[in-house]
MIVOBA-156385 format. One record per residue (C-alpha): residue number from 1; residue in three letters; x, y, z. Coordinates in Angstrom, 3 decimals. Each point is the difference from the previous one (the first is absolute). Example, Ala and Ser with C-alpha at 12.3 -4.5 7.8 and 13.67 -1.06 7.14 Angstrom:
# MIVOBA-156385
   pos   code         c1         c2         c3
     1    Ala     12.300     -4.500      7.800
     2    Ser      1.370      3.440     -0.660
***
This chain:
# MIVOBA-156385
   pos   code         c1         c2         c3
     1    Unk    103.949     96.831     70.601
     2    Unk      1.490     -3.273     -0.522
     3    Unk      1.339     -2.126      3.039
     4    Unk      3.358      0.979      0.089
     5    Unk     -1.097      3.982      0.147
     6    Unk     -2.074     -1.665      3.331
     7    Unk      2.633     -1.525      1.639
     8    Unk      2.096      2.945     -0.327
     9    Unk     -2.902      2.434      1.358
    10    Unk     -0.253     -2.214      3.054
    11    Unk      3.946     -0.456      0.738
    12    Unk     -0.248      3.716     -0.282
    13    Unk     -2.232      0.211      2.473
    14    Unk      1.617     -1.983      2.225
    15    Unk      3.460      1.458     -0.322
    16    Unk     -1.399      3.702      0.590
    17    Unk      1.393      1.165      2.969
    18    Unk      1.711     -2.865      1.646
    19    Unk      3.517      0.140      1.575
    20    Unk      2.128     -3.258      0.206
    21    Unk      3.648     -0.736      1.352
    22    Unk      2.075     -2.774     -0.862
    23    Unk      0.416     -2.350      2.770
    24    Unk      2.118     -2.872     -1.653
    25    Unk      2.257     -0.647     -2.729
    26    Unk      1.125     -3.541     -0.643
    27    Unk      3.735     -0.433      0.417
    28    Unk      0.617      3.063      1.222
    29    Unk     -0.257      1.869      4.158
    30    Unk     -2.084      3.422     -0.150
    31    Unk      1.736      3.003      2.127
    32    Unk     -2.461      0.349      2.951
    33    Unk      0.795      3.954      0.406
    34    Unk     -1.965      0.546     -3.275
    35    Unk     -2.546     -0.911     -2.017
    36    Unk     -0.564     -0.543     -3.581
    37    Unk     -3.755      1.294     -0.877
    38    Unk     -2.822      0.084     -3.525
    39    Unk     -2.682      2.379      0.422
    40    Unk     -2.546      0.505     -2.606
    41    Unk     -1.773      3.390      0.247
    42    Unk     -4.035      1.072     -1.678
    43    Unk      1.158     -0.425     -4.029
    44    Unk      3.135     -2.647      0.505
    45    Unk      2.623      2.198      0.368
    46    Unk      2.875     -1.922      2.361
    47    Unk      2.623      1.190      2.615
    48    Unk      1.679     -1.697      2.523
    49    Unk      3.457     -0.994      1.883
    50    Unk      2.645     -2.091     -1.575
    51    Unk      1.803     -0.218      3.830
    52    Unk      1.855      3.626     -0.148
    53    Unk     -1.365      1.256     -3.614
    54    Unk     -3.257      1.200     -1.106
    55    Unk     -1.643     -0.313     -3.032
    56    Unk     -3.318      0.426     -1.880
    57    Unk     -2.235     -0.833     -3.418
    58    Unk     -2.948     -0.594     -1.535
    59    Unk     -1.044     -3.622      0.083
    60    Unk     -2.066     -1.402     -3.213
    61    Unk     -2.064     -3.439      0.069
    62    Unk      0.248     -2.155     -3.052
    63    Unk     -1.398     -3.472     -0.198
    64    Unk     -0.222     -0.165      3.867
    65    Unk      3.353      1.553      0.380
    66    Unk      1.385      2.778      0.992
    67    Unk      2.849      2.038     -1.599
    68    Unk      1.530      2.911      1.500
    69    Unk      1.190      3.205     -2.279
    70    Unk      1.501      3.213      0.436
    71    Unk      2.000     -1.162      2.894
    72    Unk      2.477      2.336      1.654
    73    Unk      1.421     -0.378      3.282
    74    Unk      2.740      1.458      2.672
    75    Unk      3.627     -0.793     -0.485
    76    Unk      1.263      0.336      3.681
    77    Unk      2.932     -2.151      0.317
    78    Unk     -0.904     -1.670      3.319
***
């Protein structure tokens, strides 16, 4: 296992099962009403709020990053 394949075991780790919400964007007011949420579920796989949409994935770490694929989401017009 070289170093790289250990750094992405432990970000693994420590993304399993966490939720977060964004609570700031530079330059820009957030609605209050709503929320815009991450969660990362048992194997990486992503879904969340983007405000009024939803939308899901499967995350993949690379190089102590994290790319998301397969992404699909709501188209609700709000």
């Amino acid at each position: 296992m070289n170093s790289n394949q250990k750094d992405n075991s432990s970000t693994k780790m420590q993304l399993k099962n966490t939720k977060w919400e964004l609570t700031s964007l530079p330059g820009n007011m957030l609605p209050t009403a709503v929320k815009a949420t991450l969660n990362f579920g048992d194997s990486l796989k992503v879904n969340g709020k983007s405000f009024c949409n939803s939308y899901g994935g499967q995350a993949e770490l690379m190089n102590g990053k994290f790319e998301l694929k397969n992404v699909f989401s709501t188209k609700m017009y709000c």
